[in-house]
C-alpha positions in Angstrom: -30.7 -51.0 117.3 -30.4 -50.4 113.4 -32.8 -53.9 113.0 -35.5 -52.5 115.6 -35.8 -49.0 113.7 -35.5 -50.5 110.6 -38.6 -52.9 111.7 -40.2 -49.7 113.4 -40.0 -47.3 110.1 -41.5 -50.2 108.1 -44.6 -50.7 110.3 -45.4 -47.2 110.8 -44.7 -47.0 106.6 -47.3 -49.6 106.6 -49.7 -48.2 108.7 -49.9 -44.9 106.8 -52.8 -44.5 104.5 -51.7 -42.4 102.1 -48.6 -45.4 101.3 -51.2 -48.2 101.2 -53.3 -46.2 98.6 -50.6 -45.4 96.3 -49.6 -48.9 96.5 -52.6 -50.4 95.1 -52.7 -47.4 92.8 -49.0 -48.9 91.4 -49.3 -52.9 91.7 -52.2 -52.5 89.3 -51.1 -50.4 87.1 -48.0 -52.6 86.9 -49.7 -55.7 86.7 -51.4 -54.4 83.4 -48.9 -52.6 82.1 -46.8 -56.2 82.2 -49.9 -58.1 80.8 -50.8 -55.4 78.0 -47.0 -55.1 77.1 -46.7 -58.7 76.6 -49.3 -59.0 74.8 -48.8 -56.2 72.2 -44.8 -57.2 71.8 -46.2 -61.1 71.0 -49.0 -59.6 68.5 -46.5 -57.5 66.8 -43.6 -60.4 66.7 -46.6 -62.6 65.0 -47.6 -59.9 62.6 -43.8 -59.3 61.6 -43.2 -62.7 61.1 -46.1 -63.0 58.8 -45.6 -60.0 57.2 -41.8 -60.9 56.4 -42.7 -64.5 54.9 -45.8 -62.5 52.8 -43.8 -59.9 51.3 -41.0 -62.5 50.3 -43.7 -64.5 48.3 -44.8 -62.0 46.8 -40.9 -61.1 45.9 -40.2 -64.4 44.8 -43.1 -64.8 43.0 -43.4 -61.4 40.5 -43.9 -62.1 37.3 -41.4 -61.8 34.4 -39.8 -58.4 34.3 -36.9 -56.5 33.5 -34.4 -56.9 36.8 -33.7 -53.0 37.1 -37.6 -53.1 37.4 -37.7 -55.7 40.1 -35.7 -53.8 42.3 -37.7 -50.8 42.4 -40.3 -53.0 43.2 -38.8 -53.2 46.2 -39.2 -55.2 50.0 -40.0 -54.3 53.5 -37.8 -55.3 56.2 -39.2 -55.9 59.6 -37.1 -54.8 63.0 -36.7 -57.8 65.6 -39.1 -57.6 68.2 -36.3 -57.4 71.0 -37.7 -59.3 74.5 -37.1 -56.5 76.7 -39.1 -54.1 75.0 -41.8 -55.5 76.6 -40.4 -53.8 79.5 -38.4 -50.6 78.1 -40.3 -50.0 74.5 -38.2 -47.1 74.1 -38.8 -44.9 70.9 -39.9 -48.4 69.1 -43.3 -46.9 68.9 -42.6 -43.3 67.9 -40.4 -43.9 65.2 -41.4 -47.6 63.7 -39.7 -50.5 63.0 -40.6 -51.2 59.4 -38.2 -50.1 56.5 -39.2 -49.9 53.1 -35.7 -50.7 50.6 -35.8 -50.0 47.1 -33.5 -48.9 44.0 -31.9 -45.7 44.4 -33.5 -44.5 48.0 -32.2 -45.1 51.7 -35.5 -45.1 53.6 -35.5 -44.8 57.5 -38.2 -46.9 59.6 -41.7 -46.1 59.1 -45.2 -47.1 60.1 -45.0 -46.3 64.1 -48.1 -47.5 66.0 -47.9 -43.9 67.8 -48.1 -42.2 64.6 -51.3 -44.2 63.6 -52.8 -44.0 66.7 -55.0 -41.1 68.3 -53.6 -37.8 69.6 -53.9 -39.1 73.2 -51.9 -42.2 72.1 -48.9 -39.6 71.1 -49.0 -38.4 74.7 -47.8 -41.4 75.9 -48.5 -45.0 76.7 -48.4 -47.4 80.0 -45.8 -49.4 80.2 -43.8 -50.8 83.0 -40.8 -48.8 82.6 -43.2 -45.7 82.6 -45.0 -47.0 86.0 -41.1 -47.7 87.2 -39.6 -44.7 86.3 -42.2 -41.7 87.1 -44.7 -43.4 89.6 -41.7 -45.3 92.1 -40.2 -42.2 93.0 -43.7 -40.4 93.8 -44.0 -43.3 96.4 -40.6 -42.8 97.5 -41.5 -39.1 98.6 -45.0 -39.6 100.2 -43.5 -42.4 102.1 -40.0 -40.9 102.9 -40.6 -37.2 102.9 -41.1 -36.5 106.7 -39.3 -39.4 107.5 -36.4 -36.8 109.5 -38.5 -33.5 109.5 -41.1 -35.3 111.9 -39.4 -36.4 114.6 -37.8 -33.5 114.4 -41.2 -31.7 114.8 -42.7 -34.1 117.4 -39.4 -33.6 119.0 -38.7 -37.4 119.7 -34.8 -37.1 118.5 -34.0 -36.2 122.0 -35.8 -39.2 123.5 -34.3 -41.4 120.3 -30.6 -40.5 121.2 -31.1 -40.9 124.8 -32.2 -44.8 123.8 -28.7 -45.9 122.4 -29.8 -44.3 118.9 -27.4 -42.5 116.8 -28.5 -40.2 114.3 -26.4 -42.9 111.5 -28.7 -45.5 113.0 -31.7 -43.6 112.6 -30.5 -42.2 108.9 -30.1 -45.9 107.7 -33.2 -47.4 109.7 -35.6 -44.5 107.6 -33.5 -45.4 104.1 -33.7 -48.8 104.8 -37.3 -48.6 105.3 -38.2 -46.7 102.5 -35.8 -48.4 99.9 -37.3 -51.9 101.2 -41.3 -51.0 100.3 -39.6 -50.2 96.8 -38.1 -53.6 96.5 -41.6 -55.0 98.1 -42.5 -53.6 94.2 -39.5 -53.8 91.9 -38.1 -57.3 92.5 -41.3 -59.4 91.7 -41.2 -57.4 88.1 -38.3 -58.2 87.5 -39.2 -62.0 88.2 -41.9 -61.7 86.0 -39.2 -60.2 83.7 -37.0 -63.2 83.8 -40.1 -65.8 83.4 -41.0 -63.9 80.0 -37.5 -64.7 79.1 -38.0 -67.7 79.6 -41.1 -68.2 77.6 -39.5 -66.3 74.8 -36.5 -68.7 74.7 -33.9 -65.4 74.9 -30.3 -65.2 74.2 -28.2 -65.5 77.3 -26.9 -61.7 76.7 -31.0 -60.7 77.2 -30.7 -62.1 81.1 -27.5 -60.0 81.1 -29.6 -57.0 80.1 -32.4 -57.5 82.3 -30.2 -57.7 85.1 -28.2 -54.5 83.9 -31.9 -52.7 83.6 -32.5 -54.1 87.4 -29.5 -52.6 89.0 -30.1 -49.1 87.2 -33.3 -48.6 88.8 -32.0 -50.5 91.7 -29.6 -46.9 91.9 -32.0 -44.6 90.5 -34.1 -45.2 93.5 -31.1 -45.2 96.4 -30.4 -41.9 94.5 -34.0 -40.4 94.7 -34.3 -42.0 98.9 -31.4 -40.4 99.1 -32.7 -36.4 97.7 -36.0 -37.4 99.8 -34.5 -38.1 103.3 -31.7 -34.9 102.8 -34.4 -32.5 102.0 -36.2 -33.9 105.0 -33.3 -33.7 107.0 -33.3 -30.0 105.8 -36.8 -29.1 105.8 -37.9 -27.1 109.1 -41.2 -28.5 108.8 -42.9 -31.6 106.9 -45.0 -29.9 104.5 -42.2 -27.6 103.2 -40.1 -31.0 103.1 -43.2 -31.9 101.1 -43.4 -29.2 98.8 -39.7 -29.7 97.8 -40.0 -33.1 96.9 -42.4 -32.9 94.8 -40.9 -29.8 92.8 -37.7 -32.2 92.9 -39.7 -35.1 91.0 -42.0 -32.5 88.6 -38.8 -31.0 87.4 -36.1 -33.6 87.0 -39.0 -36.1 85.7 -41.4 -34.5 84.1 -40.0 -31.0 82.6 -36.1 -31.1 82.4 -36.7 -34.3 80.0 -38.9 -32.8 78.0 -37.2 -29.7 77.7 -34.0 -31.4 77.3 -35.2 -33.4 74.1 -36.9 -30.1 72.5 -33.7 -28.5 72.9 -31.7 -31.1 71.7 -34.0 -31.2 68.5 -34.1 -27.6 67.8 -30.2 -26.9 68.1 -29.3 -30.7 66.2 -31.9 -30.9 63.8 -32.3 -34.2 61.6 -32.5 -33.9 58.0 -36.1 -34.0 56.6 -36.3 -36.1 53.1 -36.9 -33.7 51.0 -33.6 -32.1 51.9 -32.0 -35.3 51.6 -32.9 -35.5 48.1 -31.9 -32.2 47.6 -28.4 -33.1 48.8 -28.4 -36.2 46.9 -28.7 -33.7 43.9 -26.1 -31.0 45.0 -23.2 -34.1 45.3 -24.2 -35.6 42.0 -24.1 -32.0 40.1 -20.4 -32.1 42.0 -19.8 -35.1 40.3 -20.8 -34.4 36.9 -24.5 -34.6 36.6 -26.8 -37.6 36.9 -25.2 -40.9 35.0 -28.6 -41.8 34.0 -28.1 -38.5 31.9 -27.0 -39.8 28.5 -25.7 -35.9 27.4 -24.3 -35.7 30.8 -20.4 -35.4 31.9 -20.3 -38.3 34.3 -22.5 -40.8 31.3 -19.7 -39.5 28.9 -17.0 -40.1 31.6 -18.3 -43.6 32.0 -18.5 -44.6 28.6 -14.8 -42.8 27.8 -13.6 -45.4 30.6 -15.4 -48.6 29.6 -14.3 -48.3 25.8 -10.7 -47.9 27.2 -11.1 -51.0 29.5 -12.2 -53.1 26.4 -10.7 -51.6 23.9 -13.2 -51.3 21.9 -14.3 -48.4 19.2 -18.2 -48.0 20.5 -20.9 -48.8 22.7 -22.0 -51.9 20.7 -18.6 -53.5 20.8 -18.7 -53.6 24.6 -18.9 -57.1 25.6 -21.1 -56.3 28.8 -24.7 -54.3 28.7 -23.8 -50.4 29.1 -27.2 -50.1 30.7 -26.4 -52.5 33.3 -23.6 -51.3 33.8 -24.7 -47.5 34.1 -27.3 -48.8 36.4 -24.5 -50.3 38.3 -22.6 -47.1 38.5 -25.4 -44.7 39.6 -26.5 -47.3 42.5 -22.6 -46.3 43.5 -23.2 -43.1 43.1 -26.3 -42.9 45.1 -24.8 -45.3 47.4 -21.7 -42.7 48.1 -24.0 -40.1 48.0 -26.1 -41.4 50.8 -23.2 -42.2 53.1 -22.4 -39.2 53.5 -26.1 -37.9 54.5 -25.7 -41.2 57.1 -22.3 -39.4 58.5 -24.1 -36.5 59.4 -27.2 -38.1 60.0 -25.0 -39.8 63.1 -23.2 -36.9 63.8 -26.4 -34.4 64.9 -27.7 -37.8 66.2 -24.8 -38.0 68.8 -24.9 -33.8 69.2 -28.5 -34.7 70.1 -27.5 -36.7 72.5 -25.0 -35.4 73.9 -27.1 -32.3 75.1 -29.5 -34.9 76.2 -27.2 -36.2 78.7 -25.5 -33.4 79.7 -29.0 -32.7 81.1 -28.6 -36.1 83.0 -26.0 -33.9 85.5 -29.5 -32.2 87.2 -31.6 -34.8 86.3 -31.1 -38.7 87.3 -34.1 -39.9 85.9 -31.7 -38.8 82.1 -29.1 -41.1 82.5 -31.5 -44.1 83.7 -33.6 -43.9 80.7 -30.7 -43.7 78.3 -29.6 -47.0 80.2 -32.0 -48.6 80.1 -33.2 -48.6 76.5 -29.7 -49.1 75.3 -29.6 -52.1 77.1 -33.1 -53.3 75.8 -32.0 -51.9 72.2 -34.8 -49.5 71.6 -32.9 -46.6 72.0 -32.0 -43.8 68.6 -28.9 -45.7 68.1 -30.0 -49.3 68.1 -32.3 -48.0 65.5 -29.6 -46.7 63.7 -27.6 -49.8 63.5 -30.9 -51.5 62.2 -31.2 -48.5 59.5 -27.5 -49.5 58.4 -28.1 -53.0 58.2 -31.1 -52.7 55.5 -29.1 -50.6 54.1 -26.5 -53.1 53.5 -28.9 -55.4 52.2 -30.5 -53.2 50.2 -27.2 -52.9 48.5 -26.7 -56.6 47.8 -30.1 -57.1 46.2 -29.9 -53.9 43.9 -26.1 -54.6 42.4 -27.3 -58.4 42.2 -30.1 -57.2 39.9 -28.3 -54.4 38.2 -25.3 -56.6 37.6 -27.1 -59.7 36.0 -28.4 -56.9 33.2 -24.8 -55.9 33.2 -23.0 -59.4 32.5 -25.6 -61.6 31.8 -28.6 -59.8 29.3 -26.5 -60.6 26.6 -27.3 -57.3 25.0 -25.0 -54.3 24.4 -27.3 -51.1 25.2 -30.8 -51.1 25.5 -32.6 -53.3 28.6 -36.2 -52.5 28.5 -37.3 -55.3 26.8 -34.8 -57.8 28.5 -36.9 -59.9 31.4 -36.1 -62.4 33.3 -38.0 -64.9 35.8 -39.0 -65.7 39.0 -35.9 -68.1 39.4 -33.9 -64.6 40.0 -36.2 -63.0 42.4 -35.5 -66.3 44.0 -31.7 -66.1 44.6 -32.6 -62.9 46.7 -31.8 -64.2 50.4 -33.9 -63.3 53.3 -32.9 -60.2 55.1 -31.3 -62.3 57.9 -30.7 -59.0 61.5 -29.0 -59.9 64.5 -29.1 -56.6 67.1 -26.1 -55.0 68.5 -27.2 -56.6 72.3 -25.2 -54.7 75.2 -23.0 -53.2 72.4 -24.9 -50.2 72.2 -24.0 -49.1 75.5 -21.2 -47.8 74.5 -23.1 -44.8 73.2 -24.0 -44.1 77.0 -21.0 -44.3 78.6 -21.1 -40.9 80.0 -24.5 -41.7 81.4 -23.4 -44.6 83.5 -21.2 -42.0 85.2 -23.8 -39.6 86.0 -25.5 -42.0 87.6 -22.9 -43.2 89.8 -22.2 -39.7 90.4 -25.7 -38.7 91.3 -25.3 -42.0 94.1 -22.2 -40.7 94.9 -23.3 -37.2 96.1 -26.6 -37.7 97.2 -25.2 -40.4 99.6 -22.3 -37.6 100.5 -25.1 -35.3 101.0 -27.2 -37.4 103.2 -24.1 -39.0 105.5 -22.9 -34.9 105.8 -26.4 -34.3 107.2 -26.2 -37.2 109.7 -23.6 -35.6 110.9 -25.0 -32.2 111.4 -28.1 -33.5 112.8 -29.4 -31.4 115.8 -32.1 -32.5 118.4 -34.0 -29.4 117.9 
């Protein structure tokens, strides 16, 4: 019985105009969104990888300079293009994936294509995870959302039951129907997925991903056929059943999102630069002043301790450059400095997110995105662990620069006119980024409960209404 309604709902599914034009209003769209996607993440992967090799040239090949000058010169380093963004982009295109490192400065990624692009671009952008996650449930409701509410109005539950059907039978042969014109759409994405994959020669954690990314929407939608069948269940007549679908999908989709973000921005702020730098000042007056300040506590400080360490009377006694060595110090300073901003960077980050996803308990569509993205690594805190990495190099360059004036100039105190060669720009090695992978899931840990939640009581809610099904 459950295979003959299950084979029923699907024809009549098929049958119904307003499910075949939304249909060919989605394969389209996905189609595109898969070829345009691909295209753009292979244009951008060739670009970086130009770019990187480019901007290495021209570091290796400055002309003679003082070292201190060399690193202010500075280098860009390019984000991975990750294979799944083709799929999920995430916030790759709203906050960039180029960062500029140079003596002194922590930088966060710049250059986004959103940012350069026109004010419709800001509004959005197709992509498949767009079509998948805003578009799949809206065919979910026009083809579910009298699925109950009209027999009920045709009053064929009476002739149903009296034909060996029981109102579980007839629950599952509607969901079953439903869910099945989704996979009809989903699976041969996610085939194309796993061919791009393959063309892309991806790490064997990426299939992991895509799979993980397939069985969230796999849940989002059983979760949303789920809403869609109750409220029909409910619903005294189709159109109201209607009418609360849809105010089901603009709110939890399109508004609480929004509004959820905003929020999360207003009451977690980020820090802008210029209050960084204004920070950077307030911790270094806590320290003593500037180094670089030659009538300056923290200079004196410095000096008093290097004479002590040497044993020496002055400046010109010292067996290493003091300018080097000064240099060295501030890029410590600035370095501690700038850790700190990075604490609390994370920490309204993760408030950020945390408000985020506590929306995610009235809105499923929350806790699928954040999935999602982590798993492709274009979410805020895959970013962040690319940030931290430049950062680290950053680091290894500057002190290598600063340290050779330090040990190796051969003078005492002043640097300007010490230069060296291309052969040092040279020992610089190539920013070398591997990305966190499924690691950054553990940012979203709550979120993979509220989805199972959401599965688990939207399927409570619809069995309870199986139950209380009444023939009139």
């Amino acid at each position: 019985m459950l295979l003959t309604l299950f084979k029923k709902e699907l024809t009549e599914l098929w049958r119904e105009d307003r499910v075949k034009w939304l249909i060919l209003i989605i394969i389209p769209l996905l189609a595109t969104s898969v070829v345009t996607s691909f295209r753009y993440s292979r244009q951008l992967k060739r670009e970086h990888a130009a770019a990187m090799l480019a901007d290495k040239q021209v570091w290796d090949n400055q002309p003679e300079k003082n070292p201190h000058a060399a690193a202010h010169f500075g280098l860009y380093l390019f984000k991975p293009v990750h294979p799944l963004s083709i799929f999920e982009p995430g916030v790759d295109r709203y906050i960039g994936s180029i960062n500029f490192i140079e003596a002194h400065q922590r930088n966060s990624e710049q250059y986004s294509s959103i940012g350069d692009g026109s004010d419709v671009a800001r509004l959005g952008f197709l992509s498949p995870s767009f079509v998948l996650q805003y578009l799949l449930p809206l065919l979910i409701i026009i083809a579910g959302f009298n699925g109950i509410s009209r027999e009920k109005e045709n009053g064929n539950l009476a002739v149903l039951f009296s034909q060996g059907c029981t109102s579980n039978g007839l629950f599952w042969g509607k969901w079953l129907a439903v869910y099945a014109l989704v996979q009809l759409i989903i699976i041969p994405v996610f085939l194309c997925v796993f061919v791009v994959l393959l063309l892309v020669k991806a790490e064997s954690y990426n299939y992991m991903a895509a799979f993980l990314i397939l069985c969230t929407y796999l849940l989002y939608y059983a979760i949303i056929t789920n809403i869609v069948l109750f409220i029909s269940s409910k619903a005294a007549q189709s159109g109201t059943a209607f009418l609360y679908c849809i105010l089901f999908w603009i709110t939890t989709s399109m508004l609480l999102p929004r509004l959820a973000g905003s929020i999360a921005g207003q009451a977690s702020p980020l820090l802008t630069k210029e209050q960084i730098i204004e920070k950077v000042k307030a911790y270094n007056a806590r320290l003593g002043g500037n180094i670089h300040d030659r009538g300056g506590p923290a200079y004196k400080h410095l000096v008093d301790s290097l004479l002590k360490k040497y044993q020496v009377d002055s400046v010109q006694q010292l067996p290493v450059n003091m300018a080097g060595i000064r240099l060295d110090a501030g890029e410590q300073s600035d370095t501690w400095n700038y850790e700190r901003i990075r604490e609390q960077q994370l920490q309204r980050l993760k408030k950020q997110d945390r408000i985020i996803t506590t929306a995610g308990f009235i809105s499923p569509l929350i806790p699928s995105q954040q999935i999602s993205m982590a798993a492709a690594n274009t979410d805020i805190f895959s970013h962040q662990h690319f940030t931290d990495a430049g950062e680290q190099y950053r680091r290894q360059y500057v002190n290598m620069m600063n340290r050779y004036i330090a040990y190796e100039s051969g003078l005492q105190e002043g640097f300007t006119s010490f230069k060296m060669s291309r052969e040092l720009w040279q020992r610089v090695p190539p920013f070398q980024y591997n990305q966190p992978g499924l690691v950054a899931l553990r940012h979203y840990q709550l979120a993979i409960l509220l989805l199972l939640g959401w599965l688990l009581v939207s399927s409570g809610l619809l069995f309870r209404s199986s139950q209380t099904l009444k023939l009139i």
